[in-house]
BAVO-726365 format. One record per residue (C-alpha): residue in three letters; x, y, z. Coordinates in Angstrom, 1 decimal, always signed. Each point is the difference from the previous one (the first is absolute). Example, Ala and Ser with C-alpha at 12.3 -4.5 7.8 and 13.67 -1.06 7.14 Angstrom:
// BAVO-726365
ALA  +12.3  -4.5  +7.8
SER  +1.4  +3.4  -0.7
END
This chain:
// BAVO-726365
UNK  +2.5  +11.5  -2.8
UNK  +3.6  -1.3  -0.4
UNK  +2.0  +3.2  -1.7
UNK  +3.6  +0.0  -0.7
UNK  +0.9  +2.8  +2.8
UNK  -0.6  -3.5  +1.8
UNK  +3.0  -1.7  -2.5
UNK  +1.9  +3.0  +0.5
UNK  +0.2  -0.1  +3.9
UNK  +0.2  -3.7  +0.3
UNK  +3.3  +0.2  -2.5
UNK  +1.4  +2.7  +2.5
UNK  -0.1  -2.0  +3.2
UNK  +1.7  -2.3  -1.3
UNK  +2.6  +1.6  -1.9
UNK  +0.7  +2.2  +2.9
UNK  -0.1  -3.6  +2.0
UNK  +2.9  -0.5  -2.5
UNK  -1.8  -3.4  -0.5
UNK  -0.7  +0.6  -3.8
UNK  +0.6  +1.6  -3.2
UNK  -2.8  +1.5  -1.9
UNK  +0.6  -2.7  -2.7
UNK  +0.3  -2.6  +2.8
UNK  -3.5  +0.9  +1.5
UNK  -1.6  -0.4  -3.7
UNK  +1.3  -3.3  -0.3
UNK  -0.5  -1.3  +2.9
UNK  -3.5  +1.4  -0.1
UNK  -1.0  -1.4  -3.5
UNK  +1.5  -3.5  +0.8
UNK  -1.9  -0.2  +3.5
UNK  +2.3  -0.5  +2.4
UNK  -1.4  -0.3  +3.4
UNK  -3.2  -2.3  -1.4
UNK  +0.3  -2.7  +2.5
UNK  -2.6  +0.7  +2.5
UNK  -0.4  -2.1  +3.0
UNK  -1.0  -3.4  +0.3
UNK  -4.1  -0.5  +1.0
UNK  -0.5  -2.2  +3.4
UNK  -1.4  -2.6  -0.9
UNK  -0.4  +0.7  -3.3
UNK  -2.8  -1.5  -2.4
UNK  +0.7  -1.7  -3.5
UNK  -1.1  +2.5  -2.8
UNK  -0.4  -0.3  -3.8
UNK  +1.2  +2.7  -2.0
UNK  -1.2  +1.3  -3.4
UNK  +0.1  +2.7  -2.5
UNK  -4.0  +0.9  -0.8
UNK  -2.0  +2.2  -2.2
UNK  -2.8  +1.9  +1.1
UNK  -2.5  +1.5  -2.3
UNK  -1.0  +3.3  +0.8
UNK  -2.6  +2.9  -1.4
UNK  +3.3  +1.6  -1.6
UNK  +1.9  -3.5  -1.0
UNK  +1.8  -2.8  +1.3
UNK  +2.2  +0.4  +3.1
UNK  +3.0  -2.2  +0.5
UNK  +0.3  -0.8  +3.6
UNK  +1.6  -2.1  +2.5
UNK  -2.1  -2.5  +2.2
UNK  +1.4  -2.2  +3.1
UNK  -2.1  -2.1  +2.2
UNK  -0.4  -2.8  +2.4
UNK  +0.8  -3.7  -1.6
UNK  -2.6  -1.2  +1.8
UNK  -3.5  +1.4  +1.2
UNK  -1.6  +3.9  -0.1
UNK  +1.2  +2.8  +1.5
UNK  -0.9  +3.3  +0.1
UNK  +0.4  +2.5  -3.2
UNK  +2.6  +2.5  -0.2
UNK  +0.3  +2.9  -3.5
UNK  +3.8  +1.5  +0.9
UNK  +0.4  +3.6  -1.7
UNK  +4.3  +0.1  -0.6
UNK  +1.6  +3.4  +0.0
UNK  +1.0  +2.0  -3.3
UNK  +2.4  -2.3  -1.2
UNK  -2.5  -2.3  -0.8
UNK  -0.4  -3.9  +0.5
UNK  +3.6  -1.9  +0.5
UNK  +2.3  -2.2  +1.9
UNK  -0.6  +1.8  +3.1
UNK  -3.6  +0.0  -0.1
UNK  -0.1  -3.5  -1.2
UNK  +1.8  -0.5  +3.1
UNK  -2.6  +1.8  +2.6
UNK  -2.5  -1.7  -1.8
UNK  +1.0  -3.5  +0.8
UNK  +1.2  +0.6  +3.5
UNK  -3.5  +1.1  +0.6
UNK  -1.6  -2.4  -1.5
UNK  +2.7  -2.7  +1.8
UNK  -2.3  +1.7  +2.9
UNK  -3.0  -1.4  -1.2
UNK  -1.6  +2.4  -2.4
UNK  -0.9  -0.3  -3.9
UNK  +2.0  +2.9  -1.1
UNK  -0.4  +1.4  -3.3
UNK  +2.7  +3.4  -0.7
UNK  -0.7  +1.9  -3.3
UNK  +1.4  +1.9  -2.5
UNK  -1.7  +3.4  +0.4
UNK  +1.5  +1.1  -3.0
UNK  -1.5  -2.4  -2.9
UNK  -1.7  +2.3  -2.1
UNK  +3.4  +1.3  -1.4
UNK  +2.4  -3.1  +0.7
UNK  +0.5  -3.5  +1.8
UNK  +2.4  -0.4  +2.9
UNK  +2.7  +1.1  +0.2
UNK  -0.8  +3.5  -0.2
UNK  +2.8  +1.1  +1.5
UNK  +3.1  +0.0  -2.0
UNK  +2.7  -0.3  +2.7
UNK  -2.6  -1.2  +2.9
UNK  +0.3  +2.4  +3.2
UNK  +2.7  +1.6  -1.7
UNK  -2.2  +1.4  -2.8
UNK  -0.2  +3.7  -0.1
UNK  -3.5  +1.3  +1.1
UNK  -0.1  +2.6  -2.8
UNK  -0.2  -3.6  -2.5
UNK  -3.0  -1.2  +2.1
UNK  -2.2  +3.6  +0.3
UNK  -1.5  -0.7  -3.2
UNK  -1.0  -3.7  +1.0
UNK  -1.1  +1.5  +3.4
UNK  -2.1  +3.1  -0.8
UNK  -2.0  -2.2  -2.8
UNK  -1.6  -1.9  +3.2
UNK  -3.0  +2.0  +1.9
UNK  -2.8  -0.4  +2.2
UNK  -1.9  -1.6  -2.9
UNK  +2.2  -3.0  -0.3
UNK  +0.9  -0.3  +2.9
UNK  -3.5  -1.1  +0.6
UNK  -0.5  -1.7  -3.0
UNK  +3.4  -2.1  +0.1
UNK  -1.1  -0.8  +3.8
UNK  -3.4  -1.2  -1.0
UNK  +1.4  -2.4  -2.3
UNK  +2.9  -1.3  +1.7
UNK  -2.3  -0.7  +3.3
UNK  -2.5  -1.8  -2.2
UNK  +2.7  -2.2  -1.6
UNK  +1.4  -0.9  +3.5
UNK  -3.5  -1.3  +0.8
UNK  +0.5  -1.7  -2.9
UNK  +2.5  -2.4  +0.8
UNK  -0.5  -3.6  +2.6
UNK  +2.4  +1.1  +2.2
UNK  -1.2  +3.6  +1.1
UNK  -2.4  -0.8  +3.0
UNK  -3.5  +1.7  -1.1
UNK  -1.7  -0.2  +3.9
UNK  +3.0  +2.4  +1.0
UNK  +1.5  +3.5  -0.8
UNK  +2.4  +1.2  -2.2
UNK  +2.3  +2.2  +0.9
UNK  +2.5  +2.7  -2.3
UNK  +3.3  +1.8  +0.5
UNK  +1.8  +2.7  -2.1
UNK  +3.1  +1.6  +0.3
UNK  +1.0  +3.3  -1.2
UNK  -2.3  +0.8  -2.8
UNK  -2.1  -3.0  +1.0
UNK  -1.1  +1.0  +3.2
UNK  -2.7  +2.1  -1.8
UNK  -0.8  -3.0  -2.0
UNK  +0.0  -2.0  +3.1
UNK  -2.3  +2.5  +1.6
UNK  -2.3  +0.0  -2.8
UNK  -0.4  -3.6  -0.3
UNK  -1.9  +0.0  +3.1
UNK  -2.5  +2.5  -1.4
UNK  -0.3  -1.7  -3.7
UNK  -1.0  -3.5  +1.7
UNK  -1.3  +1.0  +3.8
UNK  -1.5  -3.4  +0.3
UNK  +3.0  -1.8  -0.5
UNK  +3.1  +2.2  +1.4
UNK  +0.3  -0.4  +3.7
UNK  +3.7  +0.9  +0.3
UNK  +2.1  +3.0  -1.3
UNK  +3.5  +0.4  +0.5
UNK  +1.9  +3.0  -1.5
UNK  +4.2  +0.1  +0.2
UNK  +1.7  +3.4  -0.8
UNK  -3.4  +1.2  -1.6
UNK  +0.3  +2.9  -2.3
UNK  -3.1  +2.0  -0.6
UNK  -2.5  -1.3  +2.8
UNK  -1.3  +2.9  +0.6
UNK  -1.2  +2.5  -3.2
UNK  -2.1  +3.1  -0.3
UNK  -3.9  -0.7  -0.4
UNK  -2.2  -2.7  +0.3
UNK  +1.4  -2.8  -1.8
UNK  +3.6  -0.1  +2.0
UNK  +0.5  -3.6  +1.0
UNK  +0.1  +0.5  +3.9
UNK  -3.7  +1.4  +0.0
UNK  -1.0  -2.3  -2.7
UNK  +1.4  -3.1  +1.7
UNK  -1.5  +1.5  +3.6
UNK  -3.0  -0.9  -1.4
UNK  +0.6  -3.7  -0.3
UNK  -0.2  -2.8  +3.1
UNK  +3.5  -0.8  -0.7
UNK  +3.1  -0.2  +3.1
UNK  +3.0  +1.9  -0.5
UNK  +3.4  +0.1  -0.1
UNK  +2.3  +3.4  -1.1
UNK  +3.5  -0.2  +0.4
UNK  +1.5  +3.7  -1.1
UNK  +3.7  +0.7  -0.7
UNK  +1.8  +2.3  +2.0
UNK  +1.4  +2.2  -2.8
UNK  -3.8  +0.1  -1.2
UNK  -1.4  +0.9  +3.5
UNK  +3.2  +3.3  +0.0
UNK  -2.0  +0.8  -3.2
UNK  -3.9  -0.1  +1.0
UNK  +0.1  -0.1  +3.3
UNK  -3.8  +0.5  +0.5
UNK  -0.9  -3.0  -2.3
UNK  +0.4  -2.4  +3.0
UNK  -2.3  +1.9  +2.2
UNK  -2.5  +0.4  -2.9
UNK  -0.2  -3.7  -0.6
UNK  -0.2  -0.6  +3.9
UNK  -3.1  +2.5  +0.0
UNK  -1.9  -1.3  -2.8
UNK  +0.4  -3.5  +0.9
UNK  -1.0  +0.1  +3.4
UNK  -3.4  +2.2  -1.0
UNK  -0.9  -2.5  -2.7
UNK  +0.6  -2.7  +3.1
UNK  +2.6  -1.9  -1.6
UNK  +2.9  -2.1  +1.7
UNK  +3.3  +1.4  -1.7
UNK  +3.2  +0.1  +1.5
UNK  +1.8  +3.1  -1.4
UNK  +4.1  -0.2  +0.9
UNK  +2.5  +1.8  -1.5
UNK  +3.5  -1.9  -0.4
UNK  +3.2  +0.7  +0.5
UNK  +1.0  -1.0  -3.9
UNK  +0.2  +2.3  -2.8
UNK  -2.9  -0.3  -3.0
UNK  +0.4  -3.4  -1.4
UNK  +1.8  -2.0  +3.0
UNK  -2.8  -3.2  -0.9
UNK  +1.9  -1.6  -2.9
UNK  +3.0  -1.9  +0.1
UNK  +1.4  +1.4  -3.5
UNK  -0.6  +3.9  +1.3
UNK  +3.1  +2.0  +1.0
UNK  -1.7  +0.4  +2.8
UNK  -0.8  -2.3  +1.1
UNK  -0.2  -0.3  +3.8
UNK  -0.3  -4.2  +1.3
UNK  -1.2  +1.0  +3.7
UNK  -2.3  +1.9  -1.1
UNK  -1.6  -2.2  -2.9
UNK  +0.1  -2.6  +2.7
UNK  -2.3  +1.5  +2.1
UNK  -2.2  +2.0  -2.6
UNK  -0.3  -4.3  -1.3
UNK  -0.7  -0.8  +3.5
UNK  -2.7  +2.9  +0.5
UNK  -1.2  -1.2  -3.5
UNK  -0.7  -3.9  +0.8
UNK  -1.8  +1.6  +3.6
UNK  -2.4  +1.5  -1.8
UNK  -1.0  -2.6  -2.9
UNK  +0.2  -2.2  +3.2
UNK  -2.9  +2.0  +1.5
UNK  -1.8  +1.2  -3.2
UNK  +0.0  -2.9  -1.9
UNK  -0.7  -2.9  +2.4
END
């Protein structure tokens, strides 16, 4: 999971880069500089809307982008600890300029709508804990279920193909779980700078989503690999037993490299964790 020791080294670099101040770096953080992501080749038109989602546990406010025209493939995108925002709104449509109905949530509804981070990527982790450690395996499943089931809802999801799901930091358990609240309908799982993968006991996401039919993709941050070094191998192992295409890499980028408002945020790398990402919904979702 994000933490700020992550903050805290990322505001080093770049102070001793002599690039920033530390009340530089919160700025530019919480205005999101660095939010224009590439154009899409030959990109779709998409419409864009704010939606609510009714859940076991309330109403979630969530973001949905799809194709003008036509179905496409479903996609449930799990945002990091700072929560739905520009930068995710962002992701969202460039994948969904890609031809996929995209729909990115607010994990944290329960307690409050988006924004849920006061100063974006600049928020201080120690605000978001409590939002964070109110989420668990039970909700995960739950929220999953329901957001799946809504995208099914909707004429421009395309019901004869599968969906796919992606997380990023505390969403690549969410991501991983998905596939194992819905089996039938996950065929794709993509996990970005994934924090807590793999737990003690029999309900960690890695064994739980080994279980599924799904494909997938694990992109690990090099900061986190220094940390738990075994966790790659351990994913590698239990996905090849269960007989299930993943490809496991870890990247050069530090924890969070993915979206364009993090400090961290590394383009080369995003660019080919995006390309690695539209390879496999190529091949899983067909």
């Amino acid at each position: 999971m994000c933490d700020q020791d992550h903050f805290d080294d990322d505001l080093k670099l770049y102070e001793a880069r002599g690039l920033v101040t530390r009340k530089q770096f919160g700025i530019m953080l919480g205005a999101g500089i660095a939010m224009m992501l590439p154009k899409v080749a030959n990109a779709v038109t998409v419409v864009e809307s704010e939606v609510t989602v009714k859940t076991p546990d309330g109403t979630a406010d969530c973001y949905f982008a799809h194709p003008a025209t036509g179905t496409a493939p479903g996609v449930l995108v799990w945002p990091d600890i700072f929560g739905l925002r520009p930068a995710f709104r962002s992701m969202g449509k460039r994948l969904a300029e890609s031809g996929y109905s995209v729909l990115v949530v607010n994990p944290f509804y329960r307690k409050q709508k988006a924004p849920t981070a006061s100063k974006g990527a600049a928020t201080p982790i120690q605000e978001l804990l409590p939002l964070a450690q109110a989420l668990n395996e039970t909700t995960h499943m739950t929220d999953a279920k329901a957001f799946i089931a809504w995208l099914d809802q909707q004429s421009s999801v395309a019901k004869n193909r599968k969906m796919g799901t992606q997380g990023y930091c505390m969403g690549g358990p969410m991501a991983f779980r998905t596939s194992a609240a819905v089996p039938d309908r996950v065929g794709a799982v993509a996990s970005f700078h994934g924090g807590g993968l793999v737990a003690n006991g029999a309900n960690s996401p890695h064994l739980q989503a080994s279980k599924t039919k799904a494909q997938f993709l694990i992109a690990i941050a090099s900061n986190d690999d220094m940390q738990r070094p075994d966790e790659k191998n351990v994913l590698k192992d239990t996905f090849a037993k269960a007989n299930l295409s993943a490809e496991i890499e870890v990247y050069s980028g530090a924890h969070g490299w993915c979206p364009p408002d993090s400090g961290v945020y590394n383009e080369p790398d995003a660019e080919k964790a995006w390309s690695r990402l539209l390879a496999l919904y190529g091949k899983a979702l067909a």
